[in-house]
N, CA, C and O atoms as CSV, one atom per row, in Angstrom:
chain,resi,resn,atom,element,x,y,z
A,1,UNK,N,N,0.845,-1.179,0.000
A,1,UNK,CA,C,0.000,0.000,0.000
A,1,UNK,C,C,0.885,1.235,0.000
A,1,UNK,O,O,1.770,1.343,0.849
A,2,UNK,N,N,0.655,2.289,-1.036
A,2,UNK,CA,C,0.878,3.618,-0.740
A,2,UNK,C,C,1.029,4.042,0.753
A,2,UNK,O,O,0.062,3.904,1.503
A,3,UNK,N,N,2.470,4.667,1.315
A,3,UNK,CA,C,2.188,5.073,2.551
A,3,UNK,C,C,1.701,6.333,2.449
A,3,UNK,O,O,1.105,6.526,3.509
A,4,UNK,N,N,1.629,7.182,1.851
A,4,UNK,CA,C,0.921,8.270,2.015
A,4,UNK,C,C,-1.004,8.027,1.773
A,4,UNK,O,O,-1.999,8.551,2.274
A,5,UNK,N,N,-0.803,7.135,0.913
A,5,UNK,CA,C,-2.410,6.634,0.799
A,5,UNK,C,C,-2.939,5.981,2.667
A,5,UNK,O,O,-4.026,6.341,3.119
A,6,UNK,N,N,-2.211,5.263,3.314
A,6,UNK,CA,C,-2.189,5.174,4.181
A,6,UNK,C,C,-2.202,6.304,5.889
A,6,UNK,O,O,-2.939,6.293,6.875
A,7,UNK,N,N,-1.701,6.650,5.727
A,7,UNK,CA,C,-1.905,7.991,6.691
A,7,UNK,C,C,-2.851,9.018,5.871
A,7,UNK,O,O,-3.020,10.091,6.450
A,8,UNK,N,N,-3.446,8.879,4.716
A,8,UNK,CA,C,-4.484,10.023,4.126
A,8,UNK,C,C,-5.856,9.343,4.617
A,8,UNK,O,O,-6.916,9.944,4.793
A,9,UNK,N,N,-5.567,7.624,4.849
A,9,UNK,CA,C,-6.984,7.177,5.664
A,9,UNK,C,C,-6.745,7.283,7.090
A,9,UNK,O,O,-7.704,6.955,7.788
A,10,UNK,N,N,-5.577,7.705,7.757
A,10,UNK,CA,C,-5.761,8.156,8.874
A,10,UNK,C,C,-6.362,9.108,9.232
A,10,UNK,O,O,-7.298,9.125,10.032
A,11,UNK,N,N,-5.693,10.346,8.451
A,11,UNK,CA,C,-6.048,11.329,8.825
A,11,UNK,C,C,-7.579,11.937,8.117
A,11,UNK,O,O,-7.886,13.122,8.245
A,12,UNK,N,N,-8.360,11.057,7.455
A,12,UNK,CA,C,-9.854,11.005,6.879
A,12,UNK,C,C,-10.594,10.592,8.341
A,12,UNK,O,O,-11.593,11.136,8.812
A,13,UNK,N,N,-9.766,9.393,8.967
A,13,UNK,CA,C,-10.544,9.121,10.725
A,13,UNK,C,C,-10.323,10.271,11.494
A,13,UNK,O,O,-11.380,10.823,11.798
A,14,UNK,N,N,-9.461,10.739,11.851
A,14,UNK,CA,C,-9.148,11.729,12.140
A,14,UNK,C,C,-9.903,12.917,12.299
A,14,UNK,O,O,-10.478,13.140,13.364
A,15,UNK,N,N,-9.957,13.732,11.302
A,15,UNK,CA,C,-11.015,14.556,10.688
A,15,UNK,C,C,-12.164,14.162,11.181
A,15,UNK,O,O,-12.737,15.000,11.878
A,16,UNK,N,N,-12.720,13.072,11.025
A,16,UNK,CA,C,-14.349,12.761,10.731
A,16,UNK,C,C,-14.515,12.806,12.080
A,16,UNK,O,O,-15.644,13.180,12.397
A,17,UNK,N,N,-13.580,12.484,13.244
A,17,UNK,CA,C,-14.040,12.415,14.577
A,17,UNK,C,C,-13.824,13.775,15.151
A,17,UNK,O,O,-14.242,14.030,16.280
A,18,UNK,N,N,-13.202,14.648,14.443
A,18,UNK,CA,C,-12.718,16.165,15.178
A,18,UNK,C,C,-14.532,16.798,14.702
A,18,UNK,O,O,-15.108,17.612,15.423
A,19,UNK,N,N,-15.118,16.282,13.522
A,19,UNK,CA,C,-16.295,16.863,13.015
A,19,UNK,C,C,-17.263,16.499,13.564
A,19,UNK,O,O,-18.378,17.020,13.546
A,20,UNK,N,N,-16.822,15.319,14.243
A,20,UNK,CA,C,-18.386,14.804,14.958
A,20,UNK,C,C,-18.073,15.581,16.318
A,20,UNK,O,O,-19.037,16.171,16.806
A,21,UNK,N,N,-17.045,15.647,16.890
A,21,UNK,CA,C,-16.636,16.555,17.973
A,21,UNK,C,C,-16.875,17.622,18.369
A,21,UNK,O,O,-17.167,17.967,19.514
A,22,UNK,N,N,-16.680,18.695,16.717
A,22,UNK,CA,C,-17.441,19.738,16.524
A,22,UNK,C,C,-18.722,20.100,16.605
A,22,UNK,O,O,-19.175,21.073,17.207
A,23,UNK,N,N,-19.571,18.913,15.693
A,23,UNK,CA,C,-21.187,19.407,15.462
A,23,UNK,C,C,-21.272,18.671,16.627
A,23,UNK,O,O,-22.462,18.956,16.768
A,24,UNK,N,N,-20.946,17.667,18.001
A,24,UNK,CA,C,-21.997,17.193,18.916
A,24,UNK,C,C,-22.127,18.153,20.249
A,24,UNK,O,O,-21.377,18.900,20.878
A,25,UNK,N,N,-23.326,17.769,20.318
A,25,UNK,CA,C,-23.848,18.164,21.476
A,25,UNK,C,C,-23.104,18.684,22.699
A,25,UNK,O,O,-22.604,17.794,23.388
A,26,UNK,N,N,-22.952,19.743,23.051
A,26,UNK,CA,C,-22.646,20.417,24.827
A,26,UNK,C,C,-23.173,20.473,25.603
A,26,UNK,O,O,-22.775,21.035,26.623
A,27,UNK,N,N,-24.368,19.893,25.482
A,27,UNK,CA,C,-25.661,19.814,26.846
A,27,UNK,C,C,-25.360,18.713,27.837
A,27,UNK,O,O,-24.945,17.558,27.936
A,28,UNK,N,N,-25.881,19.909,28.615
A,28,UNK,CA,C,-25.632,18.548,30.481
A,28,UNK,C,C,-26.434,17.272,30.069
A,28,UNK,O,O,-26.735,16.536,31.008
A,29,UNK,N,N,-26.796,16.922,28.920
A,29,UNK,CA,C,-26.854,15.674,28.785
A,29,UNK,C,C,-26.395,14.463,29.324
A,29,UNK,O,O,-25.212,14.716,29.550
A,30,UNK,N,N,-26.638,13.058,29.744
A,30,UNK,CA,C,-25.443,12.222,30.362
A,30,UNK,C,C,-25.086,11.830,28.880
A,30,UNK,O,O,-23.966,12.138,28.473
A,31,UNK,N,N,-26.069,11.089,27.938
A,31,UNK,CA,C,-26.182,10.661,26.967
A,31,UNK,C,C,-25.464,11.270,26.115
A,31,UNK,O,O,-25.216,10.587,25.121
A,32,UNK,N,N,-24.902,12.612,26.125
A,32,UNK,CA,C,-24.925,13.466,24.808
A,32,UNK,C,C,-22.840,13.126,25.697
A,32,UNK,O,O,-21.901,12.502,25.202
A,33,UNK,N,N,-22.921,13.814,26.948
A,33,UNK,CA,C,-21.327,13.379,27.395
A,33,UNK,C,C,-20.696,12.233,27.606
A,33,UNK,O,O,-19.565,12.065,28.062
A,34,UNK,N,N,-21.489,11.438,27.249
A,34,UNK,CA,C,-21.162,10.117,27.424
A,34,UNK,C,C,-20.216,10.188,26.039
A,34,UNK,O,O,-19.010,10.365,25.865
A,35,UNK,N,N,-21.457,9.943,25.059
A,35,UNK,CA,C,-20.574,10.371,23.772
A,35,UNK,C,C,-19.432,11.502,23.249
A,35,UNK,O,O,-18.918,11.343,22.142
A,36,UNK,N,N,-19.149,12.379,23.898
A,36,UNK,CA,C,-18.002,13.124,23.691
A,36,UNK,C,C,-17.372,12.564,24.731
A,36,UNK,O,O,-16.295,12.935,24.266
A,37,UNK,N,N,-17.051,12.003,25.727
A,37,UNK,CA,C,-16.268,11.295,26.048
A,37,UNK,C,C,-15.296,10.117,25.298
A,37,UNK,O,O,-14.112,9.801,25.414
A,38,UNK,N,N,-16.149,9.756,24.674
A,38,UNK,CA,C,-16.071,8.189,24.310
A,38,UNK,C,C,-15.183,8.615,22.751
A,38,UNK,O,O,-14.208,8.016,22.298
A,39,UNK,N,N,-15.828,9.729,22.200
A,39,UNK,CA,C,-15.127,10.286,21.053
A,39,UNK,C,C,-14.224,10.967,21.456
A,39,UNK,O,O,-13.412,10.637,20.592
A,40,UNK,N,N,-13.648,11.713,22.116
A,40,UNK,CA,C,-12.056,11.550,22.988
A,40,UNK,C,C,-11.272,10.305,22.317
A,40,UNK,O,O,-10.584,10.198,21.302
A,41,UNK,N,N,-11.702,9.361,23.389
A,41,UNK,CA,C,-11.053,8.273,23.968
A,41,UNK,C,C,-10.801,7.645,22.384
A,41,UNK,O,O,-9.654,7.393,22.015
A,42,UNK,N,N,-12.083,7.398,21.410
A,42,UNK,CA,C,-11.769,7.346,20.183
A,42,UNK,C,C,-10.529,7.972,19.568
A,42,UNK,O,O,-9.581,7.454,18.978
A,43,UNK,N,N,-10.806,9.245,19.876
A,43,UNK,CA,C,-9.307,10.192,18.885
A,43,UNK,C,C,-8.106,9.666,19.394
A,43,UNK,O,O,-7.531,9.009,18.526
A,44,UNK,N,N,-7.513,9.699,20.453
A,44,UNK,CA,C,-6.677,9.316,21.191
A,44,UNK,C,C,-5.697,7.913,20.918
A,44,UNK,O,O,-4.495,7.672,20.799
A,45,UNK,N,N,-6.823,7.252,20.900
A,45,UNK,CA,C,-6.161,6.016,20.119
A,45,UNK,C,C,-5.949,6.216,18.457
A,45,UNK,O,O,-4.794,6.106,18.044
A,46,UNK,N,N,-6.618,6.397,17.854
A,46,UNK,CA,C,-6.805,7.221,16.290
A,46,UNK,C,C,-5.623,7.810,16.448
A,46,UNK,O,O,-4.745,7.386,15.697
A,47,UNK,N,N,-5.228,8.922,17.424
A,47,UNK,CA,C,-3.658,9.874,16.953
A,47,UNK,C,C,-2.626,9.013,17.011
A,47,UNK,O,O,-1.820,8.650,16.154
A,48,UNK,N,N,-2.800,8.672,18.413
A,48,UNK,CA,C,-1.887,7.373,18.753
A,48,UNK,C,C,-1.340,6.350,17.580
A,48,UNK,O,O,-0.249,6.667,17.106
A,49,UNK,N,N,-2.010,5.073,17.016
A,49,UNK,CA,C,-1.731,4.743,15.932
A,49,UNK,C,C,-0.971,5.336,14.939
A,49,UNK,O,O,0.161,5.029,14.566
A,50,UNK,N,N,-1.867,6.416,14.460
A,50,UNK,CA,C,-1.139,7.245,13.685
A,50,UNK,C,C,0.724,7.911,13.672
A,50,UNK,O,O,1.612,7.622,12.869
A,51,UNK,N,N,0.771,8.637,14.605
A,51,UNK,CA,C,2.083,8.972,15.553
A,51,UNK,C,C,2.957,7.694,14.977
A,51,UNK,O,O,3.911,7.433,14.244
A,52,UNK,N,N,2.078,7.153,15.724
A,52,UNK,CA,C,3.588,5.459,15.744
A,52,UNK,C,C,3.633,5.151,14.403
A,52,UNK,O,O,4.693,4.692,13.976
A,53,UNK,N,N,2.861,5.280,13.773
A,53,UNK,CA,C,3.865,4.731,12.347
A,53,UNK,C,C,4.629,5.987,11.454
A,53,UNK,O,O,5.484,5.934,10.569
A,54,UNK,N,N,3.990,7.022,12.035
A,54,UNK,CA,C,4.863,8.154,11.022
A,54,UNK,C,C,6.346,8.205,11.991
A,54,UNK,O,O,7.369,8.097,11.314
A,55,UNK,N,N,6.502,8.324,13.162
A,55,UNK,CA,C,7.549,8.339,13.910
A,55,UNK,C,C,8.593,7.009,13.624
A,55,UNK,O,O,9.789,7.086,13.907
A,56,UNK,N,N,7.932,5.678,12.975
A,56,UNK,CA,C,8.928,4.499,12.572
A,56,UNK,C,C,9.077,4.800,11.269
A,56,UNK,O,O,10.162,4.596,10.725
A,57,UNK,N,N,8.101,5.285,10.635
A,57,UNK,CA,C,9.005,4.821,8.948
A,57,UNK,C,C,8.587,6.256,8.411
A,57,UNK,O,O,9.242,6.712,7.474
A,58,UNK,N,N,7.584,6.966,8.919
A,58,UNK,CA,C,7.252,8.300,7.725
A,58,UNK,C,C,8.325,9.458,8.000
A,58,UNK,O,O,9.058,9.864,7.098
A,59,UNK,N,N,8.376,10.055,9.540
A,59,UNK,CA,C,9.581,10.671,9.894
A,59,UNK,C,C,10.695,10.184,8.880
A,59,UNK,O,O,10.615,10.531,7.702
A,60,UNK,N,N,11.802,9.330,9.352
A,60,UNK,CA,C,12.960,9.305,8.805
A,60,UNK,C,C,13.164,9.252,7.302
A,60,UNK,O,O,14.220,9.639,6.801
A,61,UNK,N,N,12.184,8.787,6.599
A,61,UNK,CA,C,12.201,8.706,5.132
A,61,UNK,C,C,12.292,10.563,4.754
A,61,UNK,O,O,13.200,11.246,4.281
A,62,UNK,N,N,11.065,10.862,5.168
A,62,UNK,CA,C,10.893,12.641,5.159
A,62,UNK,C,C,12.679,13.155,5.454
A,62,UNK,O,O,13.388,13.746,4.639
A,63,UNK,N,N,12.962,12.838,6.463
A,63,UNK,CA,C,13.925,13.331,6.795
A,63,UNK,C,C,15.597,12.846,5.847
A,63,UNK,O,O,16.666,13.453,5.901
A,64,UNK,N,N,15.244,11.490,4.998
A,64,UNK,CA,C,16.238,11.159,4.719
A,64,UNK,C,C,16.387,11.665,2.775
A,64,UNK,O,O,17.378,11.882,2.078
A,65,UNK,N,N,15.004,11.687,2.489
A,65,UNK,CA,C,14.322,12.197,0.987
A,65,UNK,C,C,14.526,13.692,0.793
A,65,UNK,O,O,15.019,14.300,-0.158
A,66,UNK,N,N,13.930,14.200,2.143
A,66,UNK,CA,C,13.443,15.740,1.614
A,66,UNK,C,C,14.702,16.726,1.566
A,66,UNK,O,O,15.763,16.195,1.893
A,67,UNK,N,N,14.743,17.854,1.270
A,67,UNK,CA,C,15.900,18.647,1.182
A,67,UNK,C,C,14.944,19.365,2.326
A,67,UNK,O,O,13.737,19.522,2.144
A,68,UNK,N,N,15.886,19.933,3.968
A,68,UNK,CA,C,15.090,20.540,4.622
A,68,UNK,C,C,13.851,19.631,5.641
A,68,UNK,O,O,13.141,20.070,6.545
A,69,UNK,N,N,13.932,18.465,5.167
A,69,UNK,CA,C,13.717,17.392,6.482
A,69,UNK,C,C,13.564,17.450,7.030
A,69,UNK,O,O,12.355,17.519,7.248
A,70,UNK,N,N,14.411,17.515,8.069
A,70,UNK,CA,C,15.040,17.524,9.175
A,70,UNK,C,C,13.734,18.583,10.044
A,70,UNK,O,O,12.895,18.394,10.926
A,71,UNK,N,N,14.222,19.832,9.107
A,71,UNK,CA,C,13.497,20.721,9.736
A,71,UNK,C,C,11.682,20.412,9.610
A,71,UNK,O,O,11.271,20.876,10.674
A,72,UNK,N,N,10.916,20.071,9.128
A,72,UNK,CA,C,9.998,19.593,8.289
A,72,UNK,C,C,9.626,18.000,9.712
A,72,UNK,O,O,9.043,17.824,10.782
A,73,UNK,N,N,9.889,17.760,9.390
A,73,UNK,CA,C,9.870,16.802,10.588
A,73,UNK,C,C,9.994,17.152,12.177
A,73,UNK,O,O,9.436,16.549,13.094
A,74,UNK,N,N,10.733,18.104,12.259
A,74,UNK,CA,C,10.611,18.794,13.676
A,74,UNK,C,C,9.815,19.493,13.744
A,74,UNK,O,O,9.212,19.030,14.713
A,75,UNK,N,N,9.223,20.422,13.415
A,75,UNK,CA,C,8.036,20.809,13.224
A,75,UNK,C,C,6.754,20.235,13.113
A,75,UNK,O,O,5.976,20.845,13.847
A,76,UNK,N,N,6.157,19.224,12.439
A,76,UNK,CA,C,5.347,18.510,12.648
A,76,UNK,C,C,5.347,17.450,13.980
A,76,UNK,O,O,4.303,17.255,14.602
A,77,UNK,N,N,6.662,16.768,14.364
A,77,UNK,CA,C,6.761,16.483,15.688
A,77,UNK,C,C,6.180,16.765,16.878
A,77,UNK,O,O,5.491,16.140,17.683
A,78,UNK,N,N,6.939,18.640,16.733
A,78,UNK,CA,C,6.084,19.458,17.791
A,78,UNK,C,C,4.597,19.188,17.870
A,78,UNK,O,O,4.108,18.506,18.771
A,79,UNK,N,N,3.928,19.716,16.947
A,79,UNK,CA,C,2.214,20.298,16.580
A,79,UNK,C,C,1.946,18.342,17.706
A,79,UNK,O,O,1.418,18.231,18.813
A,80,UNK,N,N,2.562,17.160,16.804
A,80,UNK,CA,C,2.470,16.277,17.376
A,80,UNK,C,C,2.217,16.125,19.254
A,80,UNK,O,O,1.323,15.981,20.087
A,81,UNK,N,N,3.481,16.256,19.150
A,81,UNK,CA,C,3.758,16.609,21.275
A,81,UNK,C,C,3.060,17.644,21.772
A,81,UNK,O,O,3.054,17.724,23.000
A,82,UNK,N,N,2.415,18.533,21.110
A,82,UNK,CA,C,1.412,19.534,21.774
A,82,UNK,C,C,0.102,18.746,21.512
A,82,UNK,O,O,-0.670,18.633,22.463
A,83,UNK,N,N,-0.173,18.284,20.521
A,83,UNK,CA,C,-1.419,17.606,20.830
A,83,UNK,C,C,-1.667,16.426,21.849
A,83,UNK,O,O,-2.795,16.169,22.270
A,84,UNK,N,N,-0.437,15.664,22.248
A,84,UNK,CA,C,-0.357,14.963,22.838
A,84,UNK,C,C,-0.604,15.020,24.527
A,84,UNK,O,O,-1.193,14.271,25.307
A,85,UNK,N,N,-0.038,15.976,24.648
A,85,UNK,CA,C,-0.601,16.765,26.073
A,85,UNK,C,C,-1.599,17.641,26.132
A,85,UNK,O,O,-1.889,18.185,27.197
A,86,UNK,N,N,-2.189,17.865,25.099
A,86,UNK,CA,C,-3.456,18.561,24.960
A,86,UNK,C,C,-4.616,17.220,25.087
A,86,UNK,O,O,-5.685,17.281,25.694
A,87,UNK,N,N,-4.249,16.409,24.581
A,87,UNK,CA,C,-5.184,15.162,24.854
A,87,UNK,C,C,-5.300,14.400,26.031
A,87,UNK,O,O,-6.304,13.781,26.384
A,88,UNK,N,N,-3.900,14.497,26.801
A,88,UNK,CA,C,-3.906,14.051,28.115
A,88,UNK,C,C,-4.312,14.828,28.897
A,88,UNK,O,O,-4.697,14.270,29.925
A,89,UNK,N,N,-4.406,15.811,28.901
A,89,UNK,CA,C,-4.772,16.835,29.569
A,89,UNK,C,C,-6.543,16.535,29.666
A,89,UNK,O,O,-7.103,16.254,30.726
A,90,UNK,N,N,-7.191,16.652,28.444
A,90,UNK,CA,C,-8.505,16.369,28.015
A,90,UNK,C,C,-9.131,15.215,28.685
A,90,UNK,O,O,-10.169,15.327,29.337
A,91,UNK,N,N,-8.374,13.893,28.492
A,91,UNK,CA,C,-8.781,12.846,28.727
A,91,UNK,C,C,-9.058,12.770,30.534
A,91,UNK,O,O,-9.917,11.996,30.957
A,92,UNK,N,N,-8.353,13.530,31.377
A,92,UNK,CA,C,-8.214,13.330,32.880
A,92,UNK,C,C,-9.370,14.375,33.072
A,92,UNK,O,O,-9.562,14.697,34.245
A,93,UNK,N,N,-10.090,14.901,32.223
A,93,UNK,CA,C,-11.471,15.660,32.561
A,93,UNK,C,C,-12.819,15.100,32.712
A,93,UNK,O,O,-12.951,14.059,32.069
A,94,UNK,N,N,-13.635,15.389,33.222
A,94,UNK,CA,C,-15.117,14.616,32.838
A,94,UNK,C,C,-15.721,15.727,31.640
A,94,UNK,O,O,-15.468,16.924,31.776
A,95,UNK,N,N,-16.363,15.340,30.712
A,95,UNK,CA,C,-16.999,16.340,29.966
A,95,UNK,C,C,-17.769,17.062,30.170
A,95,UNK,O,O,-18.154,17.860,29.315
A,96,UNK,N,N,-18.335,16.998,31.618
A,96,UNK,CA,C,-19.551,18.400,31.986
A,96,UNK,C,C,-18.555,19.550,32.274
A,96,UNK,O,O,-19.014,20.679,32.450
A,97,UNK,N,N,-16.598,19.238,32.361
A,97,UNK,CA,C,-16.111,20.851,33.062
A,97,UNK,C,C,-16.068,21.434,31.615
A,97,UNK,O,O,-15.774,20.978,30.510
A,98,UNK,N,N,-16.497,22.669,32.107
A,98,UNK,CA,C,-16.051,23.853,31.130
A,98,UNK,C,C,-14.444,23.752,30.466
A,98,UNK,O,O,-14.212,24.381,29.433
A,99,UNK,N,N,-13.025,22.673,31.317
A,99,UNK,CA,C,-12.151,23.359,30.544
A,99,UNK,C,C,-12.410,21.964,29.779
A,99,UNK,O,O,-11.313,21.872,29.229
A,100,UNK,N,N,-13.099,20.847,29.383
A,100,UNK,CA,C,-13.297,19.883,28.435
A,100,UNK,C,C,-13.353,20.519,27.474
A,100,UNK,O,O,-12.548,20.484,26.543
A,101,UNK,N,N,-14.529,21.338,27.585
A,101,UNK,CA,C,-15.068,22.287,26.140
A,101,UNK,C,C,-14.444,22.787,25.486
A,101,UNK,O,O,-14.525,22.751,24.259
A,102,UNK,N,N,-13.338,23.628,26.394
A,102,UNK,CA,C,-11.992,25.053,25.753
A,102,UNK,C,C,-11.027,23.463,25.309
A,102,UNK,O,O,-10.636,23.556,24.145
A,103,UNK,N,N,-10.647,22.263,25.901
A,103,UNK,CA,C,-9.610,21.953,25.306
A,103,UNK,C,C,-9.981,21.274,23.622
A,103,UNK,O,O,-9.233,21.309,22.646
A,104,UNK,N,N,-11.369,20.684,23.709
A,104,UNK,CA,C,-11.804,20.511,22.703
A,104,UNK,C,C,-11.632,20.958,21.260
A,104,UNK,O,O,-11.048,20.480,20.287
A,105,UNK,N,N,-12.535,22.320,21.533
A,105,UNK,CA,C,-11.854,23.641,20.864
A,105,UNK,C,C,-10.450,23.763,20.481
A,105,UNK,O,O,-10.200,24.085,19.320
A,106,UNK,N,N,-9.715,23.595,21.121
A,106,UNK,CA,C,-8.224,23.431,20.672
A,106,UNK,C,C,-7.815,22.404,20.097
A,106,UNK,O,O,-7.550,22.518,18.900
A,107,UNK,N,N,-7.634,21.090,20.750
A,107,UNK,CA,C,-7.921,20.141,19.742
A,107,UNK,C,C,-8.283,20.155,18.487
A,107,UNK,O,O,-7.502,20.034,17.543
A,108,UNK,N,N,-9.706,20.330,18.392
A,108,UNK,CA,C,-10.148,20.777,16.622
A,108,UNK,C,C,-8.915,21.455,15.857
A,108,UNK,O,O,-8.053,20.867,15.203
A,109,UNK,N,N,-9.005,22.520,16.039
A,109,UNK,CA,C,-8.397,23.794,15.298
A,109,UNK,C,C,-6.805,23.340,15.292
A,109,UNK,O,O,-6.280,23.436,14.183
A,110,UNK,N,N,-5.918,22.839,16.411
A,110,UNK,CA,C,-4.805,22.396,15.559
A,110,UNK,C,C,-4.446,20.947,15.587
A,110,UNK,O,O,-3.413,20.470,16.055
A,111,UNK,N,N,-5.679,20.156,14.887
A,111,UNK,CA,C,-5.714,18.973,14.926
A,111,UNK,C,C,-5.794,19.328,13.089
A,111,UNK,O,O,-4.909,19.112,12.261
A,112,UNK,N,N,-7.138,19.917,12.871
A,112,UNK,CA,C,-6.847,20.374,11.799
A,112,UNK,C,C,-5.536,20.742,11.115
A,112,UNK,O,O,-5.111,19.970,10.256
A,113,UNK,N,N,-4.856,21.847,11.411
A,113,UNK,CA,C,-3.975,22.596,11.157
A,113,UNK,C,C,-2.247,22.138,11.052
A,113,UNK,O,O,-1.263,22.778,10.681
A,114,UNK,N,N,-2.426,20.634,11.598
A,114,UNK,CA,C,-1.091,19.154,11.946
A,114,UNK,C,C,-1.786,19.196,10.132
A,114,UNK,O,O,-1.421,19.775,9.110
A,115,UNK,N,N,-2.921,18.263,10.466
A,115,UNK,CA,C,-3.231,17.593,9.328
A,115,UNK,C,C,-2.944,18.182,7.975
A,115,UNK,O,O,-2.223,17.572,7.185
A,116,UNK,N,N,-3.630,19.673,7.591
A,116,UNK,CA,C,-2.922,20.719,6.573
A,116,UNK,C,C,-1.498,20.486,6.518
A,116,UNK,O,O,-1.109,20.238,5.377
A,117,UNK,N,N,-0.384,20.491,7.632
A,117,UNK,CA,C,0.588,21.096,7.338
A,117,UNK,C,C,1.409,19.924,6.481
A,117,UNK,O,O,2.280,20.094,5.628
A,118,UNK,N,N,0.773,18.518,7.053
A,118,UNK,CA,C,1.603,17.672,6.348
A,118,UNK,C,C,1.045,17.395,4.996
A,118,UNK,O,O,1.880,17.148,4.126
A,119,UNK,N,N,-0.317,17.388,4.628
A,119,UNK,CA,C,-0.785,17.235,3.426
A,119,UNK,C,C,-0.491,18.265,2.411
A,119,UNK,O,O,-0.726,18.115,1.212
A,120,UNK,N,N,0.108,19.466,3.016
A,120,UNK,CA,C,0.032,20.756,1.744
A,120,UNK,C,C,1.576,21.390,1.916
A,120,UNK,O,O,2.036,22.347,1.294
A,121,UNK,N,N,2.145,20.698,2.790
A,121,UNK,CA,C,4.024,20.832,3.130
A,121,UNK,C,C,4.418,19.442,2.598
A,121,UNK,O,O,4.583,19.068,1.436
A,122,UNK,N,N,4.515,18.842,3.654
A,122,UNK,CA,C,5.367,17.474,3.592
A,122,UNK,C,C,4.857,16.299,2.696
A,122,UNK,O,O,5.701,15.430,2.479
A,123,UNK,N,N,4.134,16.195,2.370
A,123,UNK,CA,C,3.467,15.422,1.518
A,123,UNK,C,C,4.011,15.740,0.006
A,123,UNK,O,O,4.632,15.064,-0.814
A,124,UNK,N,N,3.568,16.892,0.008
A,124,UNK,CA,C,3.914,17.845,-1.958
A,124,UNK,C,C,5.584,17.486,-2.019
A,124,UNK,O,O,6.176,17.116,-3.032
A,125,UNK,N,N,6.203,17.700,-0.630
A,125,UNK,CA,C,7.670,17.717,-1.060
A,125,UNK,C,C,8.127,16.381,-0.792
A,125,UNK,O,O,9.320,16.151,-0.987
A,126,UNK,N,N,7.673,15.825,-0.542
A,126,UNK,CA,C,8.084,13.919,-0.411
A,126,UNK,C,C,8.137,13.200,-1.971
A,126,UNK,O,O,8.885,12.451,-2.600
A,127,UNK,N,N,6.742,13.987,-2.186
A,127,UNK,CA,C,6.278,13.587,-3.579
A,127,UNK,C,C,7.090,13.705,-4.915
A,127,UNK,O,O,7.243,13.034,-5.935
A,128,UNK,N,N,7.724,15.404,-4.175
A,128,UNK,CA,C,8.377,16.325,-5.372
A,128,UNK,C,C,10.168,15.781,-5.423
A,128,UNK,O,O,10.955,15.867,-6.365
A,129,UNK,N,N,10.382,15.229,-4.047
A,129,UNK,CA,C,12.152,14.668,-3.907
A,129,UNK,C,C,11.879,13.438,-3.470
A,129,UNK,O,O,12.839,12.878,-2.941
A,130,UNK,N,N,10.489,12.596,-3.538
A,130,UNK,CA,C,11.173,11.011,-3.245
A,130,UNK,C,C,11.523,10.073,-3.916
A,130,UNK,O,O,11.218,8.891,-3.754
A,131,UNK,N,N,12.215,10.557,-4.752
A,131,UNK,CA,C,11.786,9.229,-6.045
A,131,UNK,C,C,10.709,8.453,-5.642
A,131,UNK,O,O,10.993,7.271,-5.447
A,132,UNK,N,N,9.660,8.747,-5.478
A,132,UNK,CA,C,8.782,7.621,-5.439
A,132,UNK,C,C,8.465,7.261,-4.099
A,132,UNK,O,O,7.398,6.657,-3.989
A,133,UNK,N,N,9.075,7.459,-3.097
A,133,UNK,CA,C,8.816,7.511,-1.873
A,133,UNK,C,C,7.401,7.223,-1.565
A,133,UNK,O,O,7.083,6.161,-1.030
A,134,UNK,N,N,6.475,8.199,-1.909
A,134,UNK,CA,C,4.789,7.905,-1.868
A,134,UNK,C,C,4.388,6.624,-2.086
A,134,UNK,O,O,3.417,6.131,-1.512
A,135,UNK,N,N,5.294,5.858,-3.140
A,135,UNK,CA,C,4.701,4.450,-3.359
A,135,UNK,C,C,5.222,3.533,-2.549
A,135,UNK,O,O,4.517,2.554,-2.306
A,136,UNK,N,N,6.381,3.609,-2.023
A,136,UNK,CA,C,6.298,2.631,-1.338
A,136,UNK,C,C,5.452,1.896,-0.499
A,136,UNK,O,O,4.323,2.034,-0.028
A,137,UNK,N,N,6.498,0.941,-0.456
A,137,UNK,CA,C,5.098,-0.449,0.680
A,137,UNK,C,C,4.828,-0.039,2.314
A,137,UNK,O,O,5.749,-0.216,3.111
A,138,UNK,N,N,4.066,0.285,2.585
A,138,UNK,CA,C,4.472,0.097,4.212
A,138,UNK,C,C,4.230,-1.343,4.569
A,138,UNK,O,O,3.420,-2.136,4.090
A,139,UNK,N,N,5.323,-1.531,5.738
A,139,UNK,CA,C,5.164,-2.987,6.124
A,139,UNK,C,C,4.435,-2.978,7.680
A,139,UNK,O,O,4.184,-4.039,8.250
């Protein structure tokens, strides 16, 4: 399989759960927080996965292909490790506190904004210096 075809169905899960995140419900509901809970706990594992295979084989290729790598990879890293404690942070909340809501909110917006940077940065230039890189197999 295409590894970039591969992390483009990640980050399609990804997305689709930051959107259901977005349009659901904020009411003292139990029912309604039950489910933004649970869609958390969903993303979490979703980033997770994700992370671990770009950190074994998508990182270093980026870094070993691209002209500027290096840098390109540290940067997305970061956005990475900030979401990462933005999620732990999230996850040790119940969803009726108010700061669930604000971290949420954050979440979205540079959950989004990871996802852009590698699809419309690192992606175009993998494409543009990997010989082919995009096709490879992931194992």
């Amino acid at each position: 399989m295409d590894a970039i075809e591969l992390l483009s169905a990640d980050h399609e899960r990804v997305l689709a759960l930051l959107e259901q995140l977005e349009s659901g419900s904020i009411e003292a509901d139990p029912n309604d927080l039950r489910v933004r809970r649970d869609l958390v706990t969903a993303l979490v594992i979703a980033v997770s996965q994700h992370e671990a295979v770009e950190e074994q084989y998508f990182w270093p290729a980026v870094r070993a292909l691209v002209p500027d790598g290096a840098r390109l990879a540290a940067h997305a890293m970061e956005q990475e490790r900030e979401a990462e404690r933005t999620l732990a942070r999230l996850e040790k909340l119940s969803a009726d506190e108010s700061e669930f809501e604000r971290l949420v909110v954050r979440v979205i917006a540079d959950g989004r904004a990871h996802i852009a940077y590698e699809q419309d940065n690192v992606w175009r230039k993998l494409r543009e210096n990997g010989d082919g890189a995009g096709d490879a197999e992931t194992r």
